[in-house]
C-alpha positions as CSV (number, residue, x, y, z in Angstrom):
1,X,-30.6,13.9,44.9
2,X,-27.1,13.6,46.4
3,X,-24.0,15.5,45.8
4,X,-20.2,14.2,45.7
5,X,-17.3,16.0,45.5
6,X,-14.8,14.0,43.0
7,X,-12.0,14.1,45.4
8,X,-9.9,15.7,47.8
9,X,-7.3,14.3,46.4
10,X,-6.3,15.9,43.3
11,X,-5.0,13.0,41.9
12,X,-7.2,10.1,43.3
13,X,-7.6,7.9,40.3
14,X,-11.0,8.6,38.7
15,X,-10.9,5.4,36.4
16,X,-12.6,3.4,39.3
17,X,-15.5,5.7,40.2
18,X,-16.1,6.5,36.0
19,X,-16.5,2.2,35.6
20,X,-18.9,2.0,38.2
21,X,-21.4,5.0,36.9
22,X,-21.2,3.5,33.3
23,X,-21.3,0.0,34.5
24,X,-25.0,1.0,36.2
25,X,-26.1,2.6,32.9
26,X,-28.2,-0.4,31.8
27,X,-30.4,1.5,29.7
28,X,-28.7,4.4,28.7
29,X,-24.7,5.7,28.8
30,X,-24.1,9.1,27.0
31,X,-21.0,11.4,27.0
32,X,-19.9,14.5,25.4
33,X,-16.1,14.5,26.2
34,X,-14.0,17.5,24.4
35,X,-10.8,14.7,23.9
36,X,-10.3,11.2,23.7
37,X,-6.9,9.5,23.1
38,X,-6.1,5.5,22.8
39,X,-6.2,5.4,26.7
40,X,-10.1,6.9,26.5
41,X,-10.6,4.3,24.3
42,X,-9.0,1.6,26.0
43,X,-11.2,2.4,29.3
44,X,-14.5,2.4,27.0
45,X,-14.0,-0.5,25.8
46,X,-15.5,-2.1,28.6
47,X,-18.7,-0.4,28.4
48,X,-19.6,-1.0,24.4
49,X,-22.2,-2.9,25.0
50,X,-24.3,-0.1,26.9
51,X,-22.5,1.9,24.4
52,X,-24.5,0.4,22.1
53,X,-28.1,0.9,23.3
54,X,-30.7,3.3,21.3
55,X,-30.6,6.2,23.3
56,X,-26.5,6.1,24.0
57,X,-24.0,8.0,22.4
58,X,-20.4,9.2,22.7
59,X,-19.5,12.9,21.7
60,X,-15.6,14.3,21.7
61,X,-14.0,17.1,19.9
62,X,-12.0,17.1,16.9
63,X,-8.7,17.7,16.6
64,X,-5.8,17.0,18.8
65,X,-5.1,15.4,21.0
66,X,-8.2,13.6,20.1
67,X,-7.2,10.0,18.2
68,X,-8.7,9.2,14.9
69,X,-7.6,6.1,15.5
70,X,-9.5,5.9,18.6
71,X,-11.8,7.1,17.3
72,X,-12.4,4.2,14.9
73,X,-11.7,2.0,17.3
74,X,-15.0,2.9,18.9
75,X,-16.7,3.1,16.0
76,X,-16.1,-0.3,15.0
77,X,-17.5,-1.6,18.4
78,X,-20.4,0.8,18.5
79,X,-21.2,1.8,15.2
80,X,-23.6,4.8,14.8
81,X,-23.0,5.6,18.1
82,X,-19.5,7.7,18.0
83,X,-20.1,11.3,17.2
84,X,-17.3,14.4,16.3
85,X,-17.8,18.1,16.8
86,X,-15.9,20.1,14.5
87,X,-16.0,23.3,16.8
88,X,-15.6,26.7,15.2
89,X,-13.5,28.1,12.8
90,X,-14.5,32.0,14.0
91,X,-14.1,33.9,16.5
92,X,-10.2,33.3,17.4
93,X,-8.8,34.6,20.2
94,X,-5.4,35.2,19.6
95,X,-3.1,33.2,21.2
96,X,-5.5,31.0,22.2
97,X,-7.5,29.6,19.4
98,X,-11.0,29.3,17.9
99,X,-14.2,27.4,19.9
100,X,-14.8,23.5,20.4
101,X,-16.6,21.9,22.1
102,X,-14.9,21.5,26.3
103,X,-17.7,19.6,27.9
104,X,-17.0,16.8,29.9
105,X,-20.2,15.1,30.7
106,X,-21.1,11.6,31.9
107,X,-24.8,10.3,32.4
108,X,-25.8,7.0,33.2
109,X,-28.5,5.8,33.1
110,X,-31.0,2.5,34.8
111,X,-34.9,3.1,34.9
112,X,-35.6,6.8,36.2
113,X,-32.1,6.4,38.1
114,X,-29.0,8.5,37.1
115,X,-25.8,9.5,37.6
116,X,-24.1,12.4,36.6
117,X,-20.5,13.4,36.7
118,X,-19.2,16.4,35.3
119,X,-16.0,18.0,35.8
120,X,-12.2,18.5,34.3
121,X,-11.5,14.7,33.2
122,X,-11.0,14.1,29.5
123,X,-10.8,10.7,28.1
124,X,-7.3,10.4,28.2
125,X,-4.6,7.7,30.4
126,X,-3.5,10.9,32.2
127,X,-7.2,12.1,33.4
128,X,-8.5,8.3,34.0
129,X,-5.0,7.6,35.8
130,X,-4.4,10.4,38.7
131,X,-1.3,11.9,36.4
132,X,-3.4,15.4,35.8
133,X,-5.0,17.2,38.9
134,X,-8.2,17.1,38.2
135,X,-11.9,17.5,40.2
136,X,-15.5,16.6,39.1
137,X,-19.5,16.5,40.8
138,X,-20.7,13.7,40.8
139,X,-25.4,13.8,41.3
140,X,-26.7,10.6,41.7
141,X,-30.8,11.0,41.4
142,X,-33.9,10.3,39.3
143,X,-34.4,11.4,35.6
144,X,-37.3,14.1,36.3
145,X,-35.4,16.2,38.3
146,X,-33.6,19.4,36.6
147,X,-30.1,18.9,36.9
148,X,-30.7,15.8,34.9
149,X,-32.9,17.3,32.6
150,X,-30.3,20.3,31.7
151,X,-27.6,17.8,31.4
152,X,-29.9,15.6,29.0
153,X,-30.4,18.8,27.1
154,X,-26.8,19.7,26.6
155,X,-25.9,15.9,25.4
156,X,-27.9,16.0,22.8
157,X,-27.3,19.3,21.9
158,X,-24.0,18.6,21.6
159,X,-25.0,15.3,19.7
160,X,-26.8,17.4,16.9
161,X,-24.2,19.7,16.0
162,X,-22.0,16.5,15.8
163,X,-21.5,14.3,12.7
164,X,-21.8,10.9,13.0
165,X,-18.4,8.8,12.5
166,X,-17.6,7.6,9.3
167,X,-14.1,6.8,8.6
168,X,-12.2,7.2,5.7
169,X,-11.2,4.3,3.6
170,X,-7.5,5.8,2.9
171,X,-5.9,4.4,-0.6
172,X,-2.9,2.8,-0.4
173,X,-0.1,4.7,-0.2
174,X,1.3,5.8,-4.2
175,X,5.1,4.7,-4.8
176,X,7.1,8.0,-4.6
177,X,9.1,7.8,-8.0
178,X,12.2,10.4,-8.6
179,X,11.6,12.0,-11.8
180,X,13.0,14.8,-13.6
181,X,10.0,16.7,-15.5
182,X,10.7,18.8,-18.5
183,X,8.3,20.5,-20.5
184,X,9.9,22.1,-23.6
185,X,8.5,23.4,-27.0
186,X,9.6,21.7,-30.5
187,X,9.2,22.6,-33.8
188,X,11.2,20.2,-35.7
189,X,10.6,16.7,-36.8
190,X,12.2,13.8,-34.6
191,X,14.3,10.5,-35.2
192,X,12.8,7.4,-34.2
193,X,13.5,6.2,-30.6
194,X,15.9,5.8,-28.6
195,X,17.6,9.3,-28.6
196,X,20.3,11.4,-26.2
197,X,19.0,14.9,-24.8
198,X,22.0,17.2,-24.0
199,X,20.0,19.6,-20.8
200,X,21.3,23.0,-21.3
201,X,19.0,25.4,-18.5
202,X,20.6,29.0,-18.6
203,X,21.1,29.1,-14.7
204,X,22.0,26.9,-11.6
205,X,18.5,27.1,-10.1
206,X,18.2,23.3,-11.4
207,X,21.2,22.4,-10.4
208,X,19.0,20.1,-7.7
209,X,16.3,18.1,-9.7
210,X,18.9,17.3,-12.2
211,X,21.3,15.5,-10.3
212,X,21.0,11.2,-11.3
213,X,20.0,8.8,-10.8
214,X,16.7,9.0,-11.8
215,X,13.9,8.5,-14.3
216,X,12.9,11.4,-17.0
217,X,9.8,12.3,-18.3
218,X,9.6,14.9,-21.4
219,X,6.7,16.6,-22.7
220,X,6.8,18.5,-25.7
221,X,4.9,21.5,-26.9
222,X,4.1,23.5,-30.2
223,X,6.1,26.4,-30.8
224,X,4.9,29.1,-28.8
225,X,2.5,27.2,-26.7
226,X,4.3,27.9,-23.2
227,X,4.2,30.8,-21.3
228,X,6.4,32.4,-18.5
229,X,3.3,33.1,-16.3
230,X,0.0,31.5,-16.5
231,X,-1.1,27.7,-16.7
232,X,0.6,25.2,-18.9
233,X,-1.6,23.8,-22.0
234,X,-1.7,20.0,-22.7
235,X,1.2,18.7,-24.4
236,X,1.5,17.5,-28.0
237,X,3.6,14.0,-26.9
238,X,5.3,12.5,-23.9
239,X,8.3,10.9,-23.6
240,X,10.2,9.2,-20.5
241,X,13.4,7.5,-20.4
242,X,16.6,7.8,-17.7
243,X,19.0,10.4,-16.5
244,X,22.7,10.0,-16.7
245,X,24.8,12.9,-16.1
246,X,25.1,16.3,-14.8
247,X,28.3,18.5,-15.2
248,X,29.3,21.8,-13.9
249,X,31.2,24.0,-16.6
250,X,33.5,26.7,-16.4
251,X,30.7,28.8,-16.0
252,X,29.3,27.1,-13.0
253,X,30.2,29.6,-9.4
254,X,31.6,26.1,-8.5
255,X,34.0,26.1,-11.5
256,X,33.2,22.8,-13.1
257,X,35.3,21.6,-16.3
258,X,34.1,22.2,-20.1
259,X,31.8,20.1,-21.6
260,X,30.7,19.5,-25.2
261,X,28.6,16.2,-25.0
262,X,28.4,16.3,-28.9
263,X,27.1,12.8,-29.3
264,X,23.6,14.2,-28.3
265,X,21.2,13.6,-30.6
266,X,19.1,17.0,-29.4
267,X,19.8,20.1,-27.3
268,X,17.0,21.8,-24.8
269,X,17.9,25.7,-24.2
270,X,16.1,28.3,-22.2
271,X,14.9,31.5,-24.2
272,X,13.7,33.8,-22.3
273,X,12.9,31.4,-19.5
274,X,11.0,28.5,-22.4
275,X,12.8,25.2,-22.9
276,X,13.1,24.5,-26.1
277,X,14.2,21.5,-28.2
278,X,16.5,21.9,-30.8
279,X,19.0,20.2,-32.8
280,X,22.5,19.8,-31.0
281,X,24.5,22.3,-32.5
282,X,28.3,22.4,-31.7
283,X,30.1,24.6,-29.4
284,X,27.0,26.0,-27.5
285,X,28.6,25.1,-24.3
286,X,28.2,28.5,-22.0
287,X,25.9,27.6,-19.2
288,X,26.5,26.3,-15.7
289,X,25.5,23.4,-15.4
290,X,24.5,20.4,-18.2
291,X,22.5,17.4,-18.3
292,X,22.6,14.1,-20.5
293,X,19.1,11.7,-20.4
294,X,18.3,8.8,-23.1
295,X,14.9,8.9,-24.3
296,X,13.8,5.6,-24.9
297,X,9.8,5.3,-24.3
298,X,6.7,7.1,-25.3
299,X,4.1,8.1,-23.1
300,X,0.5,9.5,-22.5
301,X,1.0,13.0,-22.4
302,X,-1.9,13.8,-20.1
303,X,-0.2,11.8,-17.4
304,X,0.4,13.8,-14.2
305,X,3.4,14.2,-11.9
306,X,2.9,15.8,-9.2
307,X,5.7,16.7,-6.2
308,X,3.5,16.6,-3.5
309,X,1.6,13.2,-2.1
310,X,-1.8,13.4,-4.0
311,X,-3.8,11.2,-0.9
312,X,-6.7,13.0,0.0
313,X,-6.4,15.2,3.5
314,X,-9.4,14.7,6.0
315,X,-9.8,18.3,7.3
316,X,-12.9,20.2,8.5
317,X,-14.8,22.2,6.4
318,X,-16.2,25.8,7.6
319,X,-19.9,26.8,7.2
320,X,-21.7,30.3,7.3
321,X,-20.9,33.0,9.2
322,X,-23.2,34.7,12.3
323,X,-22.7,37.6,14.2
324,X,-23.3,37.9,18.5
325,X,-23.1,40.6,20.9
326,X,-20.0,40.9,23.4
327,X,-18.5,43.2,25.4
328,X,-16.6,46.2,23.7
329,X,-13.7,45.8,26.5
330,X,-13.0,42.1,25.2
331,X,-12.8,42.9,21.3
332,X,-9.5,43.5,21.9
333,X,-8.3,39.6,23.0
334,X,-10.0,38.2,19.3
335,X,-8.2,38.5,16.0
336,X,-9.2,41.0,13.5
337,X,-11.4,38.2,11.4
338,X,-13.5,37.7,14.2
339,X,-14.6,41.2,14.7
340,X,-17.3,42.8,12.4
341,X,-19.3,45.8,13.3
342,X,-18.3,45.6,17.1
343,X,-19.7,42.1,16.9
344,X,-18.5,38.6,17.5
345,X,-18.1,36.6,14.0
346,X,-18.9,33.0,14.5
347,X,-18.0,29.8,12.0
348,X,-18.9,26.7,12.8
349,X,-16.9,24.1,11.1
350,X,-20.0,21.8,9.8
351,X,-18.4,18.9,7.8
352,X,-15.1,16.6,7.3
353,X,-14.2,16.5,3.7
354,X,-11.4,14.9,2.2
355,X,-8.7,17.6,0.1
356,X,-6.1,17.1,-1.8
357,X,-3.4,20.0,-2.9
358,X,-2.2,20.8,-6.1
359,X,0.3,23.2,-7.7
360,X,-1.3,24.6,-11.3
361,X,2.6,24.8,-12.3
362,X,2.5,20.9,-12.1
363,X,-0.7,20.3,-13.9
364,X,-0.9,22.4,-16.1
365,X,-5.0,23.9,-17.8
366,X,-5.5,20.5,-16.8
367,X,-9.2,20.8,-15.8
368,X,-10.7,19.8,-12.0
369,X,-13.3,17.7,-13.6
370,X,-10.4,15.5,-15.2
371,X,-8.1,15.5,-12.0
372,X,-10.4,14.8,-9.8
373,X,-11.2,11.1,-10.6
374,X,-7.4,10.4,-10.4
375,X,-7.6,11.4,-7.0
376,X,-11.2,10.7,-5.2
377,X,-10.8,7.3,-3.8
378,X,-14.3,6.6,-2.8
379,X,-17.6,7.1,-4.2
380,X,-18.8,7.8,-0.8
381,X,-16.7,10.5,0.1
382,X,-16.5,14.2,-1.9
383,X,-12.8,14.6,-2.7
384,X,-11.9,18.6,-2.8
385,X,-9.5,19.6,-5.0
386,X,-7.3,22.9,-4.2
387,X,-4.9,24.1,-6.9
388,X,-2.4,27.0,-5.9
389,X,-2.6,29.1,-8.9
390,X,0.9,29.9,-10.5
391,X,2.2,33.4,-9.4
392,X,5.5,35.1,-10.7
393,X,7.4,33.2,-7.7
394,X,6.3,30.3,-9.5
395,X,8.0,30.8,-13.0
396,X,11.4,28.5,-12.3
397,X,9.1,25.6,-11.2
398,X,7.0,26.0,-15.0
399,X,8.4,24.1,-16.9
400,X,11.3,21.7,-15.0
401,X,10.7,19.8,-11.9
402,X,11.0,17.0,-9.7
403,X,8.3,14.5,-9.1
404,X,7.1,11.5,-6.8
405,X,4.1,10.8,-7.8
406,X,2.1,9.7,-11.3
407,X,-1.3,10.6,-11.9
């Protein structure tokens, strides 16, 4: 077996030595390699048919600077044969971070030949290039002896705690519409379409999502079905139409002008903290700020708007816990979730899965099981759904809103 030292010079370009071990690897080429960026790619590329072979595989860790991009890049060449670790989600040290895999291993290999380079390079333009200083070993020997058999060993240990790549098939991306949400209660009997709404909220905390232009969706509820705090119930009917005005009145800290807009064919009033829809009555002009909107449209009232982008998220999904010995002294250098007993807490991440984020002040008793096809994209893929429960800091958000997006 013979030994080189990968180089003297700290920044000798290792892109040159790297193509020539792969390029001997007629029957086998596998790497575990903690990052991989478009360059890493880009110098793989030449190698995808060795890449290819049975017993070859690629390994790198996820998460930045690593490219998902690259990632299916590779993927595409050498399907089945592009692996991610997830790392660990416990223990942390603070500061620092949580565990992933750092290897940086290359084997080659032709017949009971190898080579073997180990050392600081990632897959990246900096590390293949001579910008980073960076050093490596490089055994060149025959398959049956140990350094080869260890490093076989930790490649495909690394391989099995991987996943296999499968990317995403991302929908295409929703048309954010501005819309002005209102959900109000109603107890009286309404005049066929089209209709004015004169907006009377008993602060300036809406001043914002009431400004035009923009579209206007109104759902209406029984009497008493809203709540300050707590989910929203399914509305009776939906409505959408257009926003045209907002004043500030004398009451506004601005000092807008008076206001009547009489010719409204309704008035929606806060009581303590509800909407409510009610007939216009004259002369109720003392809050802050007013709105005008034309209803002209009726809707589906289990139709969702939600603020936030509802395309799925691809993060990493932790798995059980385990607990391992370490020295008292370093306890102190890990976060306070990563220290049970005097013991190490470890959490392997072990899956991708694909989230999507909700607000329950948005959508309402809604049920998961109704949301979820709304938002899953492929059959193939688990969609997790997340919905921030509604909290007291929540109660100005309830019941009026802007939107982008329609479920």
């Amino acid at each position: 077996m013979q030994a080189e030292f990968i180089a003297a010079n700290p920044q000798e370009r290792a892109i040159t030595v790297l193509h020539e071990i792969l390029e001997q690897g007629v029957d086998q080429i596998s790497i575990a390699c903690a990052f991989l960026t478009a360059g890493g790619a880009k110098f793989l590329e030449r190698h995808v048919e060795r890449l290819r072979l049975p017993e070859s595989f690629l390994v790198v860790a996820w998460g930045t600077p690593t490219d998902e991009e690259a990632l299916e890049k590779l993927h595409k060449l050498a399907p089945g044969h592009i692996y991610y670790h997830l790392g660990s989600q416990l223990p942390y040290e603070t500061g620092v971070g949580s565990g992933l895999m750092h290897s940086k291993v290359f084997f080659a290999r032709a017949g009971r030949q190898c080579w073997l380079w180990t050392g600081s390079h990632n897959l990246t333009a900096s590390a293949l290039q001579g910008v980073n200083r960076e050093a490596a070993i490089l055994l060149t020997g025959t398959v049956d002896e140990l350094p080869f058999q260890s490093a076989l060993q930790h490649l495909q240990q690394c391989k099995a705690e991987a996943k296999v790549f499968d990317p995403a098939n991302p929908p295409p991306a929703l048309r954010p519409e501005q819309t002005l949400v209102v959900h109000a209660e109603c107890s009286i009997e309404l005049k066929p379409l089209p209709w004015h709404v004169h907006l009377r909220p008993a602060s300036t905390a809406y001043d914002k999502e009431m400004r035009p232009p923009g579209a206007v969706w109104l759902y209406l509820h029984m009497k008493n079905a809203l709540r300050r705090y707590g989910s929203r119930p399914l509305a009776e009917t939906a409505y959408s139409g257009t926003l045209t005005a907002l004043n500030f009145t004398e009451y506004h800290p601005q000092r807008g002008i008076p206001a009547n807009w009489q010719g409204a064919d309704y008035v929606i009033e806060q009581n303590n903290g509800i909407f409510q829809l009610v007939a216009q009555e004259v002369g109720a002009t003392n809050t802050p700020s007013q709105a005008v909107f034309r209803i002209d449209s009726v809707e589906e009232p289990t139709t969702v708007w939600v603020s936030d982008s509802p395309n799925p998220r691809r993060e990493r999904r932790p798995g059980p816990t385990r607990l391992s010995q370490t020295d008292p002294d370093f306890l102190q250098f890990f976060t306070p979730r990563s220290v049970k007993g005097g013991q190490l807490v470890h959490r392997d991440y072990d899956a991708i899965h694909d989230v999507v984020r909700m607000r329950r002040t948005e959508v309402g008793d809604m049920a998961e099981a109704d949301l979820l096809p709304r938002v899953s994209y492929s059959a193939n893929r688990l969609t997790g759904l997340e919905i921030a429960e509604v909290s007291k800091g929540d109660e100005r958000s309830a019941f009026i809103y802007r939107a982008k997006f329609r479920l």
